[in-house]
N, C-alpha and C positions, 0 to 999 in steps of 0.2 A: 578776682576777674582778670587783673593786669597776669598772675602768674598762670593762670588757664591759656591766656594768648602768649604768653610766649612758648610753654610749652606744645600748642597746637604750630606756630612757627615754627620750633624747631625739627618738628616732625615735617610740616612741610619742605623744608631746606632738606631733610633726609631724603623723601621721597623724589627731591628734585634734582639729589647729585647723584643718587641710583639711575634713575631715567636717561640724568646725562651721560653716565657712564656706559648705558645701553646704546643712546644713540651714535654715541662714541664707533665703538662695533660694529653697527651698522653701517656708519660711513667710514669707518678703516674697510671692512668688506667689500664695498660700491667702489673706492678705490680702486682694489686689486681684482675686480671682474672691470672694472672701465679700464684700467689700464690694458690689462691682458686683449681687450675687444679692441685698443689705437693699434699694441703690437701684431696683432693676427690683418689691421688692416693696414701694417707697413706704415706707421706712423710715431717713431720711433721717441721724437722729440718732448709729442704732444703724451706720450706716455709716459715718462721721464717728470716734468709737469706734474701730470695728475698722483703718480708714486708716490712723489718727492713729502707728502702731507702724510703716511703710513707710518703707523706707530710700528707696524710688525717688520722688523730686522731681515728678517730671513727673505720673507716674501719682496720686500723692499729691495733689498741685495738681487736677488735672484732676477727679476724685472728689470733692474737698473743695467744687471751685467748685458741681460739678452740685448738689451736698449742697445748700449753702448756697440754693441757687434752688428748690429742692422745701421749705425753709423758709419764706424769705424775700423770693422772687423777685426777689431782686439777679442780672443778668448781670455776669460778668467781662468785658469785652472785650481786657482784657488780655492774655491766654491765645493771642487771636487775631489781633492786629493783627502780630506779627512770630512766623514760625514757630520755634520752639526745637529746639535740639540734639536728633533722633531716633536711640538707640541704636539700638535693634531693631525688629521686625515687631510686638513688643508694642504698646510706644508708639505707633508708626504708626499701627497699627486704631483703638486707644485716642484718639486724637489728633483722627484724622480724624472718629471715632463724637461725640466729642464739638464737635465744631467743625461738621459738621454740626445736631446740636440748637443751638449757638448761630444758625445764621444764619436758622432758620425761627423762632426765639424772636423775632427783633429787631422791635422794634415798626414798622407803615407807615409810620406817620408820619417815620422816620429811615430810610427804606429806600423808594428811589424806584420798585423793581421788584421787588414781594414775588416775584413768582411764578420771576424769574431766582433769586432766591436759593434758594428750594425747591428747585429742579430741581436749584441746584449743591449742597447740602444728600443730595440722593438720590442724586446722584452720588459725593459720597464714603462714602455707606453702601453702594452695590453698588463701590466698588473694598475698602472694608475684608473684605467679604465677600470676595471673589476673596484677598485677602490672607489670609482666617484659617483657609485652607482648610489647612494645616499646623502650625495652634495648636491651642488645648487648645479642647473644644468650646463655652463659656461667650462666646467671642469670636466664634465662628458664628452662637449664640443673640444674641449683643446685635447683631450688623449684619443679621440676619433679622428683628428684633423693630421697630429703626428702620425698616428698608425696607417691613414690614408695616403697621406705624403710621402710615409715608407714606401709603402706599395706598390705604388707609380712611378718613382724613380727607380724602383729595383724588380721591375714588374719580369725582364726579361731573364735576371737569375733566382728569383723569389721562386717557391714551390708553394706558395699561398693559391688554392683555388681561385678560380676569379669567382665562381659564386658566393666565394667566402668574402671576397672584396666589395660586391653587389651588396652582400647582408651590411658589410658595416655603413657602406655608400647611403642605406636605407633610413637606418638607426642613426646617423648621420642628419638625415631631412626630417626624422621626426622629432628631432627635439625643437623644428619651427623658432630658431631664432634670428632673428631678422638681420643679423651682424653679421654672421654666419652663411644667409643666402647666396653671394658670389660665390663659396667656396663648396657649397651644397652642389650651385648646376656645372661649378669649374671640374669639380670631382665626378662628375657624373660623367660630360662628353670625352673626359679624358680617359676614363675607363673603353666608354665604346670604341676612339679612336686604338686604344692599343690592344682591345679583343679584336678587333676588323686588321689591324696590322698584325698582329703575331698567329690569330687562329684562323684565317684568312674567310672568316663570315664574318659577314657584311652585317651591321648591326645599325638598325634606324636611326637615324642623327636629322634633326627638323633645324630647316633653310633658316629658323627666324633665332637659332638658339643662341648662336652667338652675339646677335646683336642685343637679345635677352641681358648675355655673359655682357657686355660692355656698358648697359643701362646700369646693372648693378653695380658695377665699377665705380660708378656716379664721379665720375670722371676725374679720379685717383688714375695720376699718372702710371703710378709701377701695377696698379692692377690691371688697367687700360694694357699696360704691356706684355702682362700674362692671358690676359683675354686673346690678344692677337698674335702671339707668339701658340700659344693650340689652335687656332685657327687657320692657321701658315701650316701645321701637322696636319690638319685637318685636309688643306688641299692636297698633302703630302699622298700620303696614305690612302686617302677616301675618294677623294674627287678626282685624284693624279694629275692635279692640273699645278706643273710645275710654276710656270710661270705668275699666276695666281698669289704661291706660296713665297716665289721669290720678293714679292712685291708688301706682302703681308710684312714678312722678316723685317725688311728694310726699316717698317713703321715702327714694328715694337720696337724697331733697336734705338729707335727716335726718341719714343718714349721714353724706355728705362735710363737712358743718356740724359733725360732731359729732367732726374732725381740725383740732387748729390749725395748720395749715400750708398757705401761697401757694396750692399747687400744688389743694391739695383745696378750698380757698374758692374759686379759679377754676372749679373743678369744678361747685361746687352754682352757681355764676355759668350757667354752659351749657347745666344742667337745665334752668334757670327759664326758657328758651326753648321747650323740647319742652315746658315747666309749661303756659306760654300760648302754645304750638297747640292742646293738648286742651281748656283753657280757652275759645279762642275756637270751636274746632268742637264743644262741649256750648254756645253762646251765650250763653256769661258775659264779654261782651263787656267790660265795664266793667274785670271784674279781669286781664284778658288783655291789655288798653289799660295799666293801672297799672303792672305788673313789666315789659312792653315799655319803658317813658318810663323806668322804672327803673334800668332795663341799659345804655339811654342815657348815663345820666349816673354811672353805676358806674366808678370808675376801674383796678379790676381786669379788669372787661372790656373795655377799650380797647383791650386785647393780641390782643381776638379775632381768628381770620378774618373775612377778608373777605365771603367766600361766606356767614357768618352772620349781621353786617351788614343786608346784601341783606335775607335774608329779615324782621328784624327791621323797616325799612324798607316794604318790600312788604306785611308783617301789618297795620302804623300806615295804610298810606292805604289799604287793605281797611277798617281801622276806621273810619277817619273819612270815609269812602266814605258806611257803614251809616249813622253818625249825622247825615250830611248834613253834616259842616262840610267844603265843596270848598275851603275854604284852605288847612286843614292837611294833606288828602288828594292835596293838587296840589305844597304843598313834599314831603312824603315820596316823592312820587312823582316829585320830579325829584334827589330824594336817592339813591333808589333808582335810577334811571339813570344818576348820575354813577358809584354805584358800580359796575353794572355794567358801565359803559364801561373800567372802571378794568381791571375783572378779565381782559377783551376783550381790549385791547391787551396787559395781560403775559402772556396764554392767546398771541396771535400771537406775541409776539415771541420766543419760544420755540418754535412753531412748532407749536403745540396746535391747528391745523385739519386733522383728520383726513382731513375730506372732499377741501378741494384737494391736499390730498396724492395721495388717490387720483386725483383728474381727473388731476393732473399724470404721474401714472403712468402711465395710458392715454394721454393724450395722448403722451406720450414714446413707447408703444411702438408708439403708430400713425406718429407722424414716422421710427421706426427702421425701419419697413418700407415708407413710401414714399420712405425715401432710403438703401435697401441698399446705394446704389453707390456712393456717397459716403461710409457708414460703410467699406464695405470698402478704398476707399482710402485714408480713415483709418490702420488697422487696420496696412495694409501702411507707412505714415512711422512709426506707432507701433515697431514691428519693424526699420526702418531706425536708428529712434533708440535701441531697445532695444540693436542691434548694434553702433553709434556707441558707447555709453556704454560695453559689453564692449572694444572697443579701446583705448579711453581707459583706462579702469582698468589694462590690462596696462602702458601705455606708463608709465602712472604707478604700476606698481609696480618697472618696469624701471630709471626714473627712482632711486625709495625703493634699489633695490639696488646703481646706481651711485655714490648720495651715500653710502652706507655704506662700501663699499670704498671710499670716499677719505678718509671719516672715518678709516678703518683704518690705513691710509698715515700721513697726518699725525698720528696719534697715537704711531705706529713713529717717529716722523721727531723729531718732540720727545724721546723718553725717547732715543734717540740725540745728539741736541745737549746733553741734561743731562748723560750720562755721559763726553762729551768735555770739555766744561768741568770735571766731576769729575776728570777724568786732567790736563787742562791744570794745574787747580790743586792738586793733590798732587803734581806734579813741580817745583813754585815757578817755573813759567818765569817771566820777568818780561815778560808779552805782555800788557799792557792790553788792549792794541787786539783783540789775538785774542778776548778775555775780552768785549770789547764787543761785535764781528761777532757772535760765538757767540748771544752774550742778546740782542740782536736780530733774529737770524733765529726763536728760541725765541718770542718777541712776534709776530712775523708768523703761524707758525705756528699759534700761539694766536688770531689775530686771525681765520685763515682756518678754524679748527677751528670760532671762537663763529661767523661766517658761517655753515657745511654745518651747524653743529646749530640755526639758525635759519630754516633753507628751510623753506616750508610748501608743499608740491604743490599742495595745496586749499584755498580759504578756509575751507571751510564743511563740515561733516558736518550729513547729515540723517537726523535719528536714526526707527524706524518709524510715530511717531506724526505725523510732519510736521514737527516743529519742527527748525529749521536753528542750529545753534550754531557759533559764530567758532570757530578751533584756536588763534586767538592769546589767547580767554580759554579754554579749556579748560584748567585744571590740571593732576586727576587723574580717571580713573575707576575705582569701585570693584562688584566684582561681588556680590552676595547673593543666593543660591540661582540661580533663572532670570531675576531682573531686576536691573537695571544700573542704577549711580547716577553721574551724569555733574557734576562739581563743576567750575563755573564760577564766576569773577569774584563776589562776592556772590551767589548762586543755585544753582540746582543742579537735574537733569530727571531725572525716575525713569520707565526704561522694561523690557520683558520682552527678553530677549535674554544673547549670551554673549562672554565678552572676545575669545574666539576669532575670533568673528564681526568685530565690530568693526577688531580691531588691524589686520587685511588692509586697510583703506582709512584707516587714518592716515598721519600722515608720517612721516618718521624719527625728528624730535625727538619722537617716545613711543615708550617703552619699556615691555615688561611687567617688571615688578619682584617680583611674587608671583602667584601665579593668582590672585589675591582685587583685584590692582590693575596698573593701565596708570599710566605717569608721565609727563606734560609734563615734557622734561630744562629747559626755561626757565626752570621755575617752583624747581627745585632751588637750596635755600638754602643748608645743610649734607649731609655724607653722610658715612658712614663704612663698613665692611665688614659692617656690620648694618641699619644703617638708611638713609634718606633723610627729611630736615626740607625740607617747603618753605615760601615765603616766607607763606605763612597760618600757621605753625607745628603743621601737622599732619605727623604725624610716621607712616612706612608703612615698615614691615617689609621688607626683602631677602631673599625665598624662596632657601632652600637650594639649590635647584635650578637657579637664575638668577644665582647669584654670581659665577659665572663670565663671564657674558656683560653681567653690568653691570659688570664690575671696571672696566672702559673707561671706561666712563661717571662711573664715580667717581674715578680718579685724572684725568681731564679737570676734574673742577666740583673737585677740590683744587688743580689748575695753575694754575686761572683765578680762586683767592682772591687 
C-alpha cells in the first residue's frame, strides 16, 4: 500500500512540475504582451519592471533596449549589426518590429540614404504583419501601429494610397483592443486631417472627437500631449482658426515638457515648429525668427526629418526675406535647396516618381500594341522554353532515380564484402592476402558510394523569390507552417512554400529526415538511429516515419568514419 502511494506521489509531483512548467510560458508571454502594451502607452520604466522577470533573452533584450531610448535616447546598434538565433514566429515579428524602429531612428548624418532605410524599415513591418497573422493579436496591433506611423509621418512623400492607409486604419480597430483605443481614434482623425490638407476635400471630423482623443488619454501626460498637438493641426488645416492653434501648441508643449523623458523632450522640440508657423502667420515675426535659430542649434533636434528641416529653412529666408537682410535670406535659401535636393534623389532612388511611372505604363502599353507581332513571337520561345525546362526536369529526375539504384547496389555490395571477411575471419583461415583483396575492394566501394552521394544534377536552386542558392552550400532545410527556411553556409533565406514542393528538384544527396526537414547527406557529421549532427553542430531529429528509408544513409556516414 505504502509503495502504491508513493508511486501515485510521484506521478503527482510529474504532473505538477509539467503544469508548472506550462504556467511558466504563460506568464513569460503575459510578460512580453504587458510590457509591449506600457511601451506603445509611453511608459517606459514601468515596462522595464515588468520585462526584467523574462526568461526569453532576446525578447527581454529587444524591450529593454526600445525602454531605454524612450528614456534616454541611446540606440543599441548592437542588437542589429549581426542577426541572433530566432526560435520562433514570436521573436521574428518582435525582431523585425524592432529593427525596423532602429533603422528610421539613425541619424542623417551616419546614414547616407535616409529615405532607402525607411522604405526597408516599412518593409519589415508589413512582412511582421503577414507574419502575425496566426499570433496572439497584440503582434498585429504593434506591426499595424508601425506601419500606420509610417504612413503619417511620410504621408506627403509616401506613394501609399490613402485608401490603402483607410484599409489598414480599419484592420487597425477590428482587432477591439482596448490598450490600443487612443491610438485606434489618434489614427483615424489624423488621416482626415492630412487628406483635408494635401487633397484639399474636406473630410467629416465630429466637434466631440478630440475630447473623446483626451478621455482615452486617461490622463497620461505625453498622450494628453499628442491628443493636443493634432488638435493645434486640426485648427491648422481645418478650421484655419490660427489663433486657436496657437494656443492649443503652447499646452501640448506643457505637457510633453512636463515628462522627463528623450522621447517626450523631442516631442515638445517638434511643437515648437507648428509654435512658429502660427507665430509667424499671427506676424510676430520676431518670436517665430527666435525658436526657428533655436531648433537649429538644439541638439535633440538634429534627429529630425528631413522634410522638417526644409520647412524650418524655407520659414528663415521667408523671414529674412520680410526684414530685408538678402544675405541671410539667400544662405537659407540655398540651405533649403540643398536639402531638398537631398530628399529628391532618395525620393528617386527608391523609385518615388509616381508620375513616370505612370508615363512609363502607357508608354509600355502603347509599344505592346504596335509590336503584337513580335510580342507574340515572343510568347511562343517563351513556351518553347517553358517545354524545354519540362524535359529537363524529367531527364533529371530520371538521372536522381538512376544514381539511387546504384547507391542501392553498392551499399548491398559492402554489407556483403563485410560479412565475408566476418566468415573469413572466424574460420581462422590464414589468408592475409584474402583479408586484404576483401578491405580493398570494401575502400573502393566506399570511395564510389562518397562519389554517387556527391553528384549534384544542379548547381543551383531558385528559390520563388528570385534568389539562386549553390546546392554545394545548402546544408539543411527546415519547414515552419507554410514558409521554408533554407540554411546555408553562414546565412540562411526564408521563403513561403512546402518540402514537398522543393524535394522534387533537388539532388539525391538530400534527403527528407522528418517532415519539418530535408538533409544535405554532405554536410552529415554524426548520426545514429535517432538523430543526425551536422558539421555546424545542429543536431535534427529522424522522423518515425523515415527511419527506414534513411537507415541506408546512416549506416553509409558510419562506414565512412
Amino acid at each position: 500500500m505504502d509503495r502504491q502511494y508513493e508511486l501515485m506521489s510521484f506521478k503527482n509531483i510529474k504532473y505538477l512540475f509539467f503544469l508548472m512548467l506550462l504556467l511558466g510560458q504563460v506568464v513569460n508571454s503575459q510578460n512580453h504582451e504587458t510590457a509591449l502594451k506600457l511601451l506603445r502607452a509611453y511608459k517606459p520604466v514601468k515596462a522595464l519592471e515588468e520585462i526584467s522577470s523574462s526568461d526569453n533573452h532576446l525578447i527581454k533584450t529587444l524591450i529593454t533596449s526600445e525602454a531605454n531610448y524612450l528614456i534616454n535616447g541611446t540606440i543599441d546598434s548592437t542588437l542589429f549589426i549581426k542577426k541572433p538565433n530566432i526560435e520562433n514566429i514570436e521573436e521574428e515579428v518582435l525582431y523585425n518590429l524592432f529593427y525596423g524602429d532602429y533603422l528610421r531612428r539613425l541619424p542623417s548624418k551616419k546614414s547616407k540614404n535616409t529615405s532607402i532605410l525607411k522604405q526597408k524599415a516599412n518593409n519589415l513591418y508589413t512582412e511582421s504583419l503577414l507574419l502575425s497573422e496566426k499570433l496572439d493579436n497584440i503582434y498585429k496591433s504593434e506591426s499595424l501601429w508601425r506601419i500606420l506611423d509610417y504612413e503619417m509621418k511620410n504621408s506627403s512623400e509616401n506613394e501609399t494610397p490613402f485608401n490603402l492607409v483607410w484599409n489598414y486604419i480599419n484592420d487597425f480597430d477590428k482587432l477591439i483592443d482596448p490598450d490600443y483605443a487612443f491610438w485606434g481614434l489618434f489614427f483615424k482623425l489624423n488621416y482626415k486631417i492630412i487628406v483635408t490638407n494635401e487633397t484639399k476635400k474636406r473630410i467629416s471630423i465630429k466637434k466631440n472627437s478630440f475630447a473623446k482623443l483626451k478621455d482615452l488619454a486617461n490622463e497620461d501626460k505625453y498622450l494628453l500631449g499628442r491628443s493636443l498637438q493634432l488638435e493645434s493641426l486640426y485648427y491648422t488645416f481645418y478650421v484655419k482658426d490660427i489663433n486657436k492653434s496657437y494656443e492649443i501648441s503652447c499646452l501640448a508643449k506643457s505637457k510633453y515638457i512636463s515628462v522627463p523623458y528623450f522621447f517626450s523632450q523631442y516631442r515638445s522640440k517638434t511643437i515648437m515648429l507648428n509654435i512658429a508657423d502660427d507665430l509667424y502667420a499671427l506676424n510676430r515675426i520676431k518670436e517665430a525668427k527666435k525658436i526657428l535659430l533655436t531648433l537649429l542649434s538644439d541638439a535633440i533636434f538634429e534627429r529630425t526629418e528631413q522634410l522638417h528641416k526644409s520647412d524650418i529653412y524655407k520659414r528663415l529666408k521667408e523671414i529674412y526675406k520680410k526684414e530685408g537682410n538678402y544675405k541671410r535670406a539667400l544662405y537659407f535659401s540655398e540651405k533649403f535647396n540643398e536639402n531638398e535636393e537631398k530628399v529628391r534623389r532618395d525620393n528617386v532612388s527608391i523609385g518615388k516618381d509616381k508620375n513616370a511611372r505612370r508615363f512609363n505604363l502607357e508608354k509600355l502599353k502603347k509599344t505592346i500594341i504596335k509590336n503584337s507581332k513580335y510580342f507574340t513571337i515572343a510568347l511562343i520561345l517563351v513556351f518553347i522554353i517553358a517545354l524545354y525546362s519540362v524535359v529537363r526536369w524529367k531527364k533529371s529526375d530520371k538521372a536522381k532515380k538512376t544514381i539511387n539504384t546504384q547507391l542501392e547496389k553498392l551499399i548491398e555490395k559492402e554489407k556483403l564484402l563485410r560479412k565475408k571477411i566476418q566468415e573469413v575471419e572466424s574460420q581462422k583461415v590464414n589468408s592475409v592476402k584474402e583479408v586484404k583483396l576483401l578491405k580493398g575492394e570494401i575502400e573502393q566501394t566506399i570511395q564510389e558510394i562518397e562519389r554517387l552521394k556527391r553528384i549534384t544534377i544542379l548547381e543551383h536552386i531558385v528559390l520563388i523569390n528570385g534568389v539562386r542558392l549553390p546546392l554545394s552550400d545548402l546544408m539543411y532545410i527546415k519547414a515552419d507552417g507554410h514558409f521554408l527556411h533554407f540554411f546555408i553556409i553562414d546565412d540562411r533565406e526564408f521563403v513561403a512554400g512546402t518540402l514537398k514542393e522543393v524535394l522534387n528538384n533537388l539532388p539525391p544527396n538530400f534527403i527528407q529526415v522528418h517532415r519539418s526537414y530535408i538533409v544535405n547527406l554532405n554536410f552529415i557529421h554524426y548520426s545514429d538511429s535517432m538523430r543526425l549532427t551536422l558539421k555546424d553542430k545542429t543536431e535534427i531529429r529522424i522522423g518515425r516515419k523515415y527511419k527506414t528509408e534513411v537507415k541506408k544513409m546512416i549506416e553509409l556516414s558510419n562506414a565512412l568514419k
